[in-house]
N, C-alpha and C positions, 0 to 999 in steps of 0.2 A: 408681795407676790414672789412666789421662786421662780429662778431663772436656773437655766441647762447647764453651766459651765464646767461640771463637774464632769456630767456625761459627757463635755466636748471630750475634756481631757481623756478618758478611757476610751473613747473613739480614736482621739488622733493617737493613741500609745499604742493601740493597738493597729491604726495603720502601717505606723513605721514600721512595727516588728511582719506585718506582713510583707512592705517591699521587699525587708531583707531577705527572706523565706522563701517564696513562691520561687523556687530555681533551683537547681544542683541534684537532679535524679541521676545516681549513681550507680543504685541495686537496689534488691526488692525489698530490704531493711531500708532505704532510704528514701524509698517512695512510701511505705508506711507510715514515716516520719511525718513526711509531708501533709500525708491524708489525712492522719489522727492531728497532727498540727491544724489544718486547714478544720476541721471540725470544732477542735476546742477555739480557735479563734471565731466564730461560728457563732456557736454558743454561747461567748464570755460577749460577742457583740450583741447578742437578742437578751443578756443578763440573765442568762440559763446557767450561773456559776456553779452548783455544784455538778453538772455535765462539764464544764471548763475545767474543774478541780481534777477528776475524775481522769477526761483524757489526760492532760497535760502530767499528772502521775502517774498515768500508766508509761508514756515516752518517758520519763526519768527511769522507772525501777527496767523495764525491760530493753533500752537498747543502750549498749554503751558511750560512756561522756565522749570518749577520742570520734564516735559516731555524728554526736553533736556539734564537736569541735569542726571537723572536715565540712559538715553539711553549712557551717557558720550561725547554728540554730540555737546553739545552749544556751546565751544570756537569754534568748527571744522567750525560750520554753519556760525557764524560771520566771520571768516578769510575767509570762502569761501567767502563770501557779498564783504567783504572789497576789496579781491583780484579782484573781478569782478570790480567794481567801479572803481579801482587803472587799470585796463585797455580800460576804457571809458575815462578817465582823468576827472574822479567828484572829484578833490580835496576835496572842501567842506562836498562832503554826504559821502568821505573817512575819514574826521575828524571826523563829526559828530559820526558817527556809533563807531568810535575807542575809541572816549570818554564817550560814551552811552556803550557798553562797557566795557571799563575800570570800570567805575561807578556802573554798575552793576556788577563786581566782587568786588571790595571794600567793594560793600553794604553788597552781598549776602558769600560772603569769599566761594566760592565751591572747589576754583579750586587748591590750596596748593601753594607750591614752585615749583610743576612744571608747574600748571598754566603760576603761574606769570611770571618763566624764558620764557616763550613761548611768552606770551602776547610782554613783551618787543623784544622778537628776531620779532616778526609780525612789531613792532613800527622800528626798526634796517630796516628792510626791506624795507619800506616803505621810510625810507630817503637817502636806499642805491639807489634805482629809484632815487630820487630828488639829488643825491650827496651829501648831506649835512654832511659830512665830521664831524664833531665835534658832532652832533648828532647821526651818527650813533653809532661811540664809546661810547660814552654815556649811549646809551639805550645796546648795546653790554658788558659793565660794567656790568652793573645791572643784566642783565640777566646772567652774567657771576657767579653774589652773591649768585642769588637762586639757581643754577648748582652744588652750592656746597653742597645744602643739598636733589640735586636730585639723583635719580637712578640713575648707570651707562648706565642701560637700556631704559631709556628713548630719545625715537624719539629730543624731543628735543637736543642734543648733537648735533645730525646729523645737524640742521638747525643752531647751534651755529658754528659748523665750519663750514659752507656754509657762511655765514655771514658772517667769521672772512677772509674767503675767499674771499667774494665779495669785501669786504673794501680794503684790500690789493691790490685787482685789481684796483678799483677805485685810487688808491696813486699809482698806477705805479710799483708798488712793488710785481714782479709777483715769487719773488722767495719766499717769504713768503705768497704769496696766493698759492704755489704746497704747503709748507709744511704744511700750515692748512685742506686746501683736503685731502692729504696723510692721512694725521690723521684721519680727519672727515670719510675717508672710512674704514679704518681698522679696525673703533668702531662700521660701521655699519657692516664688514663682522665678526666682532665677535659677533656683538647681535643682527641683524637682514640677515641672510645671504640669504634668500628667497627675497630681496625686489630689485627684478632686475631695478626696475627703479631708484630709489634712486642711485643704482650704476653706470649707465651708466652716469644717470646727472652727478657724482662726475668725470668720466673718460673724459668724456667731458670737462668740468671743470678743470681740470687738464692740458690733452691734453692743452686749448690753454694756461695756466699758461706757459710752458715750449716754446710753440713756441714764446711766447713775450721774454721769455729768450735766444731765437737763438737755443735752444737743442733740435733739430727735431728729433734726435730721440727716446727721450724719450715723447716727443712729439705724436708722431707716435705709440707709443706702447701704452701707454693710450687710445689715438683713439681706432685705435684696438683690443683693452681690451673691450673698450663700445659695438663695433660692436660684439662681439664673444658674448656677455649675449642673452640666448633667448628671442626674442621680441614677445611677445605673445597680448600684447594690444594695444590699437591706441596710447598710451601715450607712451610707451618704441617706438614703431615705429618711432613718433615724435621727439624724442627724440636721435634716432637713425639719423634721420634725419640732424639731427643738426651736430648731428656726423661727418657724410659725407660732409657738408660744411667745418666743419673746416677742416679736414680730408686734402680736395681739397687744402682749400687755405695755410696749410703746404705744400704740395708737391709746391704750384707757387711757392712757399717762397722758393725751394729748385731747380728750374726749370725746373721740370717733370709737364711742361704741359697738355702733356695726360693724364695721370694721376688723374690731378685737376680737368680736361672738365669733366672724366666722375665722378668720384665722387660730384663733383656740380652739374651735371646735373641729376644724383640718387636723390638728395634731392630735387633737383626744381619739378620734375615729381613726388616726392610725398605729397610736399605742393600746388602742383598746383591739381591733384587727388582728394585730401583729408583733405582740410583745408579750412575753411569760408573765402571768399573774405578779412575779417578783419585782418587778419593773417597777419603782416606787416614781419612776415619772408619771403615770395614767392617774394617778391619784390626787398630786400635786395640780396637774393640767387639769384635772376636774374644778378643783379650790381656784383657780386662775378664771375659770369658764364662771364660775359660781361670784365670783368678786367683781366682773367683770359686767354681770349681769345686776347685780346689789349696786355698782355706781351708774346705771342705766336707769335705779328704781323699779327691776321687774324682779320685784322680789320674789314673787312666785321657783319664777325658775331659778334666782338664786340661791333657793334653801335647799330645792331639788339635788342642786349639784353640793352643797355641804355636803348633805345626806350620803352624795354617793362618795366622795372623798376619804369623809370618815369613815363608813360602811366595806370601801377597800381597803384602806388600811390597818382596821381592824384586823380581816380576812387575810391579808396579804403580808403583811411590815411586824416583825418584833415590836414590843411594845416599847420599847426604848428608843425608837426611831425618833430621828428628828423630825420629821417632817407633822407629825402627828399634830403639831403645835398649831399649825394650817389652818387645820378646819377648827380648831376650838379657837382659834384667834375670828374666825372670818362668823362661827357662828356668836360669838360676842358682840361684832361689829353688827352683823345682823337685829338680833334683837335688842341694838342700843337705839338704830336706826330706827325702831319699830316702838320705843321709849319703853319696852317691857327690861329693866334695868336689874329686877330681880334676877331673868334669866340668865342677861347676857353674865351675871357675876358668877352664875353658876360655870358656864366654860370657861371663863377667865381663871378661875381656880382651879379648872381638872390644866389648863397650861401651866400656870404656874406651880405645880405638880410636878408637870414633864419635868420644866425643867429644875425643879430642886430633887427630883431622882437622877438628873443628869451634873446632878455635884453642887449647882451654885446657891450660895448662900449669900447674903447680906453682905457678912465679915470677909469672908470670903469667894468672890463670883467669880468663881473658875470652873468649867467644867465643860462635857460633852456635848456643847449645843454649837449653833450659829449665834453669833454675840444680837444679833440686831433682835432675835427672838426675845428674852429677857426686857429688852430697851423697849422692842412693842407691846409686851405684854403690864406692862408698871407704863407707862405713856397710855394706854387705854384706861388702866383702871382708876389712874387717878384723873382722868376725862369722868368714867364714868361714874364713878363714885362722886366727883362735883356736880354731874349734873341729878345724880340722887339727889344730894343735899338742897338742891336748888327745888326740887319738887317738894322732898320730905319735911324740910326744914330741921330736920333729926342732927342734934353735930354729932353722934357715931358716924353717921355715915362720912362727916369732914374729916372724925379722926382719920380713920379708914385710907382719904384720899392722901392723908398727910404721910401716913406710913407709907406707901404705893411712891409717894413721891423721895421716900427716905431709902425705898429701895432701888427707885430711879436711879438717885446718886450714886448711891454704891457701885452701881454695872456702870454707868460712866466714869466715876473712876479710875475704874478697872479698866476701859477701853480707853482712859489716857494713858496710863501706866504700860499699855502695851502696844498702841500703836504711836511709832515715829511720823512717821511719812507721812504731808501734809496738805498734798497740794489739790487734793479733791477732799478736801476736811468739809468744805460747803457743802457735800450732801449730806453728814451728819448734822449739821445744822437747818437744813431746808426741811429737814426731814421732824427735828424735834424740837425746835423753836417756839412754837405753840404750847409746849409742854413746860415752859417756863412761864411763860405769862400766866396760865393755868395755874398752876402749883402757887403763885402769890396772891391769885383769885382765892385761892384756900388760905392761903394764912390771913389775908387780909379779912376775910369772912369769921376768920376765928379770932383775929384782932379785937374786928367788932364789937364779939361776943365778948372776951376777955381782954383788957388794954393790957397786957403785959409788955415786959420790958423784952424779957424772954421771947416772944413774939417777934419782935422787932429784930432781934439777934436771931433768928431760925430765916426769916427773911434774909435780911442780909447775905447768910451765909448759903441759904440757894440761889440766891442769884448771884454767891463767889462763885460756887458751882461751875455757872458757865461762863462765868470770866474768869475762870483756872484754866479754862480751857485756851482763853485769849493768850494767857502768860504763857501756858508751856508751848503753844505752838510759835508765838514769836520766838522763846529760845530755841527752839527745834526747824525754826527756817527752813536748817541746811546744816546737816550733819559734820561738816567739812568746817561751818564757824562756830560750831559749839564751842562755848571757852573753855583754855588747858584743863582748869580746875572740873569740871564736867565731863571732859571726855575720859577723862584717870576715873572715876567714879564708876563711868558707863562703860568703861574697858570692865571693870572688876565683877560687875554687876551678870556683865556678859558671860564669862568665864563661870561665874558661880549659875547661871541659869542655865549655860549648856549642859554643864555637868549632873546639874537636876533633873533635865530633861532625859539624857541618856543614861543616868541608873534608874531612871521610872523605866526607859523602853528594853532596856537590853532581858533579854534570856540568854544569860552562859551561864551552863550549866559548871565551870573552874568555878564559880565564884559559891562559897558557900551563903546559904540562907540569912544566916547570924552577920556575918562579913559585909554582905551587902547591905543587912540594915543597918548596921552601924554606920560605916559609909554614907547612907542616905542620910541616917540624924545627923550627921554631922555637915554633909554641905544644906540640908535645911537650916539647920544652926546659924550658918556663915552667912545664909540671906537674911536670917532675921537681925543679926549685927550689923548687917549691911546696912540695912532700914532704917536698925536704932542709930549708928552712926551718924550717916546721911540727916533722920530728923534734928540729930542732937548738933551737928555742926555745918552744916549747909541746909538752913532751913528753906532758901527760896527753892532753892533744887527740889530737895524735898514737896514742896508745894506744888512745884510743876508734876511732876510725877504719880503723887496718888492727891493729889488738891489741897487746900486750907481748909483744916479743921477752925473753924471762925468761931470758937468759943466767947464769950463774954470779957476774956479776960485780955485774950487777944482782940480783940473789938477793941477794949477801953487804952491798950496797951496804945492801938492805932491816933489815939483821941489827945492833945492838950487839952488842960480845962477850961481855954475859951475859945477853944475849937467846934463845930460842929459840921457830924461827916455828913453828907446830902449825895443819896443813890438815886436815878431817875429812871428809869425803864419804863418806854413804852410800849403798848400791847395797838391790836389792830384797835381798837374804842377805845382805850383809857390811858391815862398815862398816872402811875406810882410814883410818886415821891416818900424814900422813905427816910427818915431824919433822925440822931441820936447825939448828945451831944451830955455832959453831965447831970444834966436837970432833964431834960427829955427823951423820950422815945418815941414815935408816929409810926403810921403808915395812913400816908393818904390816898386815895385814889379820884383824879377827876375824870370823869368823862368826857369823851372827845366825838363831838361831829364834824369837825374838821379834819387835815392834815398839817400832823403837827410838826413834820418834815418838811411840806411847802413854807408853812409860818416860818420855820426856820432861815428858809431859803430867798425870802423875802427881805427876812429884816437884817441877811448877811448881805444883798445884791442892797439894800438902799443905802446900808452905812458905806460901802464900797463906790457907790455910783456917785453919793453925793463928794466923795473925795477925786473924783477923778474927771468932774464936769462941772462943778462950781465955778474953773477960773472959765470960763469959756461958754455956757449952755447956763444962766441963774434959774430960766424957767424948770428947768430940767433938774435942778440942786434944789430945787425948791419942794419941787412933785415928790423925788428920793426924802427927803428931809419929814417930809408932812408922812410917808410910808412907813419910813423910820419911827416917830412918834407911836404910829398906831402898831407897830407890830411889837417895840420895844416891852409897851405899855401891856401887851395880849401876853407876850410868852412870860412876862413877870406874875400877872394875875394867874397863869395857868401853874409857871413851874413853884414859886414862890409866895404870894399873897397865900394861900390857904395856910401855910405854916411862918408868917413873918415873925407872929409874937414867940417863937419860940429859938427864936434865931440869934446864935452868940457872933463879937465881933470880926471873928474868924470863919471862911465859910472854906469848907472842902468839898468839891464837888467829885463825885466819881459816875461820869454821865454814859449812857445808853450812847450804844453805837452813832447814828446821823445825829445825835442830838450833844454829842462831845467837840461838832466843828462848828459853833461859835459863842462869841464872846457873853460871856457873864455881865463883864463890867460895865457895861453900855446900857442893860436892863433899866427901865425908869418904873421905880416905886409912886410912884404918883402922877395924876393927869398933869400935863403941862401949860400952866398960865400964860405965858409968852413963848411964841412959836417961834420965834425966832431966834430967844437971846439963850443961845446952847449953853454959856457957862453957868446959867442958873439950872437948866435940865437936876430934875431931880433921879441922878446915876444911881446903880447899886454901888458903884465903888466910893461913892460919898457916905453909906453907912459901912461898909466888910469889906475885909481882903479878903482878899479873893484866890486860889489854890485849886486842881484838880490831881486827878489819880486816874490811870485804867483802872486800877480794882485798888480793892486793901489789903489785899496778899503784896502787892508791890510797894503800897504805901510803906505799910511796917516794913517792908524789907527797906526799904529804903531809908525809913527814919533808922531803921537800926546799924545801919554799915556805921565802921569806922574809917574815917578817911585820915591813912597815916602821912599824906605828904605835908612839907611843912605847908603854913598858911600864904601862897604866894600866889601869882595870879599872872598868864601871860594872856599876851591879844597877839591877834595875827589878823593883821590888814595887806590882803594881796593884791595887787595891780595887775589889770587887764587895760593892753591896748587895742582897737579896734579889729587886728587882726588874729588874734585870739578868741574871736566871737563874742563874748559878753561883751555889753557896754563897759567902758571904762566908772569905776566907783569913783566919785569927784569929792565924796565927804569923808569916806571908814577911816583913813590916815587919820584925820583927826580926831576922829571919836574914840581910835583906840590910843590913843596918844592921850586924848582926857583921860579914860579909864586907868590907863598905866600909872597916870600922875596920881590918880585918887589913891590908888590900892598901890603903890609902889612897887607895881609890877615891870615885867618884861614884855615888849612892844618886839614884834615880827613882822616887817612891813614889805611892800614891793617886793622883788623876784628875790627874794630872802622869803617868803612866805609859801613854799609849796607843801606839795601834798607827804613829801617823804620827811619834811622836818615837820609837818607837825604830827604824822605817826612816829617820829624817834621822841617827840620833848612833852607831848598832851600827857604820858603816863605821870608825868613828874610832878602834874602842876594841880593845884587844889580848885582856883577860879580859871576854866577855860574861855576867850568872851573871842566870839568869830565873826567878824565884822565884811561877810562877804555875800556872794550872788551864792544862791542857790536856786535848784530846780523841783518843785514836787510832782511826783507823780501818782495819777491820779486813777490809773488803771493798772498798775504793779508797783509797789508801793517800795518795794525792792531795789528799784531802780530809780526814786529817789536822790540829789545828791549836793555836797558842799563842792563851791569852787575855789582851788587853790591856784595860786599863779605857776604857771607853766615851768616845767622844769625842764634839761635836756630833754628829757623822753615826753617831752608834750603828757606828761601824767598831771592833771588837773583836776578830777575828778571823786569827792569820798561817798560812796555809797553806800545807801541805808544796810545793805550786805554785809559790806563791809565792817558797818561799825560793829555790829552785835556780835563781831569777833573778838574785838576790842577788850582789853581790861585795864580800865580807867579805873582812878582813884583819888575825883573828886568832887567836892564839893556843889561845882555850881558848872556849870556849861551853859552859855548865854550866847543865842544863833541870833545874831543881830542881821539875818537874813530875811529875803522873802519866802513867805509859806512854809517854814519848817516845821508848822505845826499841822499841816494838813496832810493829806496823802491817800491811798486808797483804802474804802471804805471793806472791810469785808464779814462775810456775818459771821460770825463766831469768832472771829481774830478782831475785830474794831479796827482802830486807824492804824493804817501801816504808816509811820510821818519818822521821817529824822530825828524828831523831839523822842518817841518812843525806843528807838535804834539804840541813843546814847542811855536813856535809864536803862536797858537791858546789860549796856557794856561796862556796869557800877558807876553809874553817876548819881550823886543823893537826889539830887532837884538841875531841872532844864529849864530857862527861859525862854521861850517860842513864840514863832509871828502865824497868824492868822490868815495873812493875806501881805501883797508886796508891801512892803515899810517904805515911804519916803527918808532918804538917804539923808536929808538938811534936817527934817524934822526928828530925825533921831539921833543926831550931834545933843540935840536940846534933854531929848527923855532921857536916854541913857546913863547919861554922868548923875541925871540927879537919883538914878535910880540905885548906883553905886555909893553918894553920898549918904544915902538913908542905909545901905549895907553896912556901908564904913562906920554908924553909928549903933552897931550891933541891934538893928532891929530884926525880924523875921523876915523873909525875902515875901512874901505876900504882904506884909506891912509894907516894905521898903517901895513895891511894886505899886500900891495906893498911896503913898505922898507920895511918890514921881509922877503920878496919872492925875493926883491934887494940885502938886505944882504947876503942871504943865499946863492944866486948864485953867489954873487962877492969873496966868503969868501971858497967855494967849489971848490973840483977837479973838471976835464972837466967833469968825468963821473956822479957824484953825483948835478951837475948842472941840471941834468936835468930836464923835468917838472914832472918826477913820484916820485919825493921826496918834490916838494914845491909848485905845482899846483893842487891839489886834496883838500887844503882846500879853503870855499867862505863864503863869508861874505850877509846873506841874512835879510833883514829889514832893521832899522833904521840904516843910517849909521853915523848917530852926534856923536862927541866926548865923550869921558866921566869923568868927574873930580873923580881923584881919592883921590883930597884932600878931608880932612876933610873937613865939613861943618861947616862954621864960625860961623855961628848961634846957633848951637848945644852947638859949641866950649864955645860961652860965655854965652849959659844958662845954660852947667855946673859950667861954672867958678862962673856964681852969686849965682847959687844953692849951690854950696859947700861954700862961704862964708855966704849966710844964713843959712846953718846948724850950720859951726863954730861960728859961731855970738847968735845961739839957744843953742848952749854947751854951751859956756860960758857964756851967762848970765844965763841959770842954773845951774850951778856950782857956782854960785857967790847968787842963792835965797838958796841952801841947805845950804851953810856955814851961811846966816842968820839964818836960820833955826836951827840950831845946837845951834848958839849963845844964 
């Protein structure tokens, strides 16, 4: 459903230019000014533009600029021109006049620093209409430069943060377009408190920030904040107006239908009253009235208002309009609703029309629309085209859904490729999430059909899809810790875009026809090396950026051959398992009438509870114990038992979001004959290692780093005394004092172990092993963190922020902490955990805890987990005899799996040489004889010398 935001902005631009205005009668030239100003402003507010065009150039040719200049109205006149233009779509006479202009303030300097911040926030605006993403920031910079040496009082401010807003929206990012609002209003009610329209745009404005964020009711209060300002003129009405639609379409969002009917229909009855046929809001606000009424089920009157949506902007709108998309999306939805499927693909096709006349293609989806238009339009059809297939049984129709889903991909590519900013990413996911479980309902349907291997590989690779999405948005955090290597990349990347962007928009007429395109092939050129570059030698980058390409080749690449990779995603009913390994390929799917997130949560609370009440509560260890059994034994039958026989001795798990925080290894392959004697428990980690991944886009990158330090390995055990806050650690001294001995490492212990020695000495070292307190967090995942011992500056603290700063270069990082494999869950980004922070920062493979580690009991696992390292096994081997040992070596009670299954082994999981490097070996060896060989033959010219 569309929302006003647009029109706010051409309301409140147009208010500022009237504060400045309405004053300064002079003479009877300058009260004409006025008049014909006060008209065209008038006019461009009721969206009567060619009347706005019209005046506003008749005051340019007939009264002189120094006329303008005195009255303080020249920049106001132009913006007004420009605005009018900019709603005709005269691109061209919009450049024109912008650089005529420009030009004529360069020439004539009137207008200061706040001119100028103005001029550019006009330029901001103008590419915030066209989306042009890297431009608007741009011109938003700049103007950001002179801001600093403008008034606090100046109107400009106000359209700086309307802008800094508008952008934010445009990136999806709706929780930093309310905080730039917030602001931008608080500066106008402390220095403009009379300017009720200004205001209501901002509440407006606002209002829908938060309902893209799900928080209706602060949502809600905003709205109503706008509607409570006295509406005194046609613009605050309008604007009011707008109100009311969004108003509406929060309450469907909430499903107080009545509610929405009449608030939509306040606004349709006064765009339809009081607004120029041109007015493509009354059109829109119809489709809002008409969708509003379709999730009511009064379809009647639903179709009514299609009818009239599309029937006005037939009538009314260019056919290249966006909005057109509207009603052929909402009459699709209709008669899908009404299961006549033939129809609805007949509208679906006149939209996806719109917009491949609006430029986007497949290969390329870039072009004249609103991004989310494309994304609904291939999200419907490959809904509906499945639930064809489900009626027809016909697989064209599956083909069909399959393409729709292939062009899915492509536009969200595109929308990773372009949007940074992350922090309301969750409405792109809340929004299309469904549309993946969907899409493997199709391949698995065509699996059926056909067992291909191929099949399994196209799977896979849409659900990299949206765990591409997980990768690039961990690197993109926070622009600020992007690593060096990355930000040199996206400086260059940046430079070659703007440049793109401004020989597409510019009209100068110096620049000849031929000159200019040459010019253009060639910084096209420079991006397409860019690309190729980028793919050919930062591949992960590359993947974050426009996604994995998950070929077959790349798949096997990801695979050892007694590895087998295991993807799990669950849907709202079923959970997929899909499995490949060199002899196999699956897709399973089981059905779920349960919750297979509670099952989870069960059988992590019994193995957790019976560890922390057995010595004290046995009835209590016993009840956990007996939950344990039966949930172990459930989530093995669900995730596992249907594909056991095809299961090599290595398992790589790459798991669905809630279903990646717990352990594998504790899983029981078979019912349990004695309930009590746990070291017989028949565990999954008694047949496979065991290994996980976010995705396999990280996988392979990860097995692929080369890690150049030598092979050495420090530990850092910090000490906390009671007044430091953390409990004192009574065991890590020791533990990393074994590890040091195993691997003939360096040991960093007691107030020698802070946080700034192991940021100067972790780049060095190949095995990092951190034998301390940590914190997860569990609702910003961000905030996550390792404890160092106290340094002067009380700085004890590394955050998961911090580390993805980080460029590490090694081998293994082993958090012999509590919970650094947990953290917060979020949808579309999966676990935000410490463990994930350091693979981002080049680590090959992390070892991570589950839940808190008893400190005694991990003196005992750890060493031996190192001694199976130190025998070049694979650290998922090394991880199953240390988890072998421990429970063959264990009472019954201390077998259990809440002392030795809470740590997993996530990334690469190849062995590691802890020997010296033989090459190193003898290029010291020959170094030190040429130095000896450099003494003594000087020693042998001084005694000439002497002589």
């Amino acid at each position: 459903m569309k929302t006003c935001l647009r029109q706010g902005f051409y309301i409140l631009l147009l208010s500022t230019i009237a504060c400045d205005v309405y004053s300064q009668i002079q003479s009877t030239d300058s009260i004409n000014v006025q008049l014909l100003f006060r008209e065209a402003y008038n006019a461009l507010s009721q969206r009567n533009a060619q009347l706005a065009e019209k005046l506003t150039d008749s005051i340019i040719e007939n009264y002189p600029h120094h006329l303008l200049k005195e009255l303080n109205v020249d920049f106001d006149i132009y913006t007004l021109g420009i605005n009018a233009r900019q709603l005709q779509s005269k691109d061209e006479e919009v450049r024109h006049m912008w650089h005529f202009l420009k030009s004529l303030y360069q020439k004539e300097e009137p207008i200061g620093y706040e001119g100028l911040a103005r001029l550019h926030l006009l330029r901001a605006g103008w590419y915030n209409n066209e989306l042009a993403i890297d431009s608007i920031q741009r011109y938003l910079t700049q103007a950001n430069t002179y801001l600093e040496f403008t008034p606090k009082s100046s109107h400009a401010y106000i359209q700086y943060y309307y802008q800094k807003g508008r952008l934010a929206y445009n990136n999806f990012d709706f929780k930093s377009q309310a905080q730039y609002l917030i602001t931008g209003l608080q500066h106008l009610e402390k220095h403009f408190p009379d300017n009720h329209i200004a205001r209501i745009s901002f509440c407006n404005a606002i209002g829908i920030s938060y309902r893209n964020l799900g928080q209706f009711d602060k949502a809600q209060h905003y709205l109503n904040l706008g509607l409570q300002n006295p509406a005194s003129s046609f613009s605050e009405l309008a604007m009011q107006a707008s109100i009311l639609n969004n108003l509406g379409l929060t309450y469907s969002d909430l499903g107080q239908f009545d509610d929405c009917i009449t608030c939509i229909e306040k606004a349709v009855t006064f765009y339809h009253d009081n607004i120029s046929p041109s007015y493509d809001e009354l059109g829109s606000g119809y489709d809002n009235l008409g969708r509003c009424y379709l999730k009511n089920k009064r379809e009647k009157e639903a179709l009514l208002y299609f009818e009239k949506a599309l029937k006005f902007m037939e009538e009314h709108l260019p056919k290249n309009h966006r909005d057109f998309v509207l009603p052929y999306l909402s009459f699709a939805e209709y008669y899908a609703q009404k299961k006549k499927y033939d129809e609805a693909i007949q509208y679906l096709t006149l939209a996806k029309n719109h917009i491949l006349s609006a430029g986007w293609s497949r290969d390329d989806p870039v072009g004249n629309y609103i991004i989310e238009d494309p994304l609904d339009i291939f999200n419907l059809s490959i809904k509906l085209y499945k639930k064809k297939f489900d009626t027809s049984n016909d697989y064209e129709d599956l083909k069909l859904a399959i393409e729709a889903m292939k062009d899915f991909a492509a536009t969200t590519a595109y929308v990773i490729s372009q949007y940074d900013d992350i922090a309301s990413i969750q409405g792109y996911f809340n929004r299309y999430t469904t549309t993946y479980d969907i899409g493997l309902e199709c391949l698995y349907a065509q699996w059926k059909n056909n067992s291909s291997k191929n099949i399994v590989h196209d799977a896979f690779a849409w659900l990299e899809k949206y765990k591409s999405l997980e990768l690039k948005f961990a690197f993109r955090r926070s622009r600020v810790t992007l690593p060096k290597q990355y930000l040199s990349l996206e400086r260059q990347k940046k430079k070659l875009q703007d440049s793109l962007n401004y020989l597409i928009s510019i009209a100068d007429n110096s620049i000849e026809n031929n000159d200019h395109s040459n010019v253009l092939s060639r910084v096209k050129l420079g991006l397409y090396e860019w690309k190729s570059f980028v793919r050919d030698e930062h591949p992960a980058y590359y993947n974050l950026l426009y996604g994995l390409n998950l070929d077959q080749a790349n798949l096997d690449k990801s695979l050892n051959p007694d590895e087998t990779l295991i993807l799990h995603k669950a849907s709202s009913n079923a959970l997929f398992t899909l499995l490949i390994n060199s002899n196999h390929a699956t897709i399973h799917r089981s059905s779920l009438d349960y919750s297979i997130s509670e099952l989870i949560r069960t059988y992590n609370n019994s193995i957790i509870q019976f560890g922390t009440t057995h010595k004290y509560n046995e009835k209590e260890a016993l009840e956990s114990l007996q939950t344990y059994r039966l949930a172990g034994r459930s989530l093995y039958n669900t995730f596992l038992a249907p594909v056991a026989n095809q299961l090599t001795s290595n398992l790589v798990f790459i798991p669905d979001e809630e279903i990646g925080q717990f352990t594998y290894a504790a899983l029981l392959t078979d019912t349990v004959s004695n309930r009590t004697a746990i070291r017989t428990f028949p565990f999954l980690i008694k047949k496979h290692a065991i290994s996980t991944s976010p995705a396999v886009a990280l996988l392979y990158e990860m097995k692929e780093k080369n890690v150049q330090n030598s092979r050495s390995a420090i530990c850092f055990a910090p000490s906390f005394t009671p007044t430091d806050g953390p409990l004192p650690l009574i065991h890590n001294t020791l533990e990393c004092e074994q590890v040091a001995q195993i691997l003939n490492g360096k040991i960093i212990k007691d107030q020698a172990a802070t946080f700034h020695t192991f940021m100067k000495t972790a780049p060095k070292f190949s095995i990092l092993h951190l034998a301390t307190h940590a914190k997860s967090d569990t609702t910003e995942g961000d905030n996550s963190y390792l404890l160092f011992s106290p340094d002067t500056a009380s700085n004890m603290a590394l955050f998961s922020s911090r580390i993805y700063s980080m460029e590490l270069n090694a081998d293994l990082v082993a958090l012999s902490a509590c919970e650094t494999g947990i953290g917060e869950l979020r949808k579309g980004e999966g676990l935000i955990s410490l463990s994930r922070a350091f693979a981002f920062a080049g680590v090959k493979s992390v070892l991570h805890s589950l839940w808190s580690i008893n400190d005694k009991r991990t003196t005992e696992f750890i060493p031996s987990f190192y001694r199976h390292i130190k025998q070049y096994q694979s650290k998922p081997k090394a991880l199953q005899q240390a988890s072998l040992d421990y429970i063959k070596n264990s009472t019954t009670i201390e077998a259990h799996p809440y002392y030795w299954s809470g740590f997993l082994i996530s990334g690469d999981p190849s062995p590691i040489s802890t020997k010296k490097n033989s090459k190193t070996v003898l290029f010291k060896v020959i170094l030190g004889v040429l130095i000896l060989f450099f003494l003594l033959f000087f020693r042998k010219k001084l005694k000439l010398l002497g002589t």
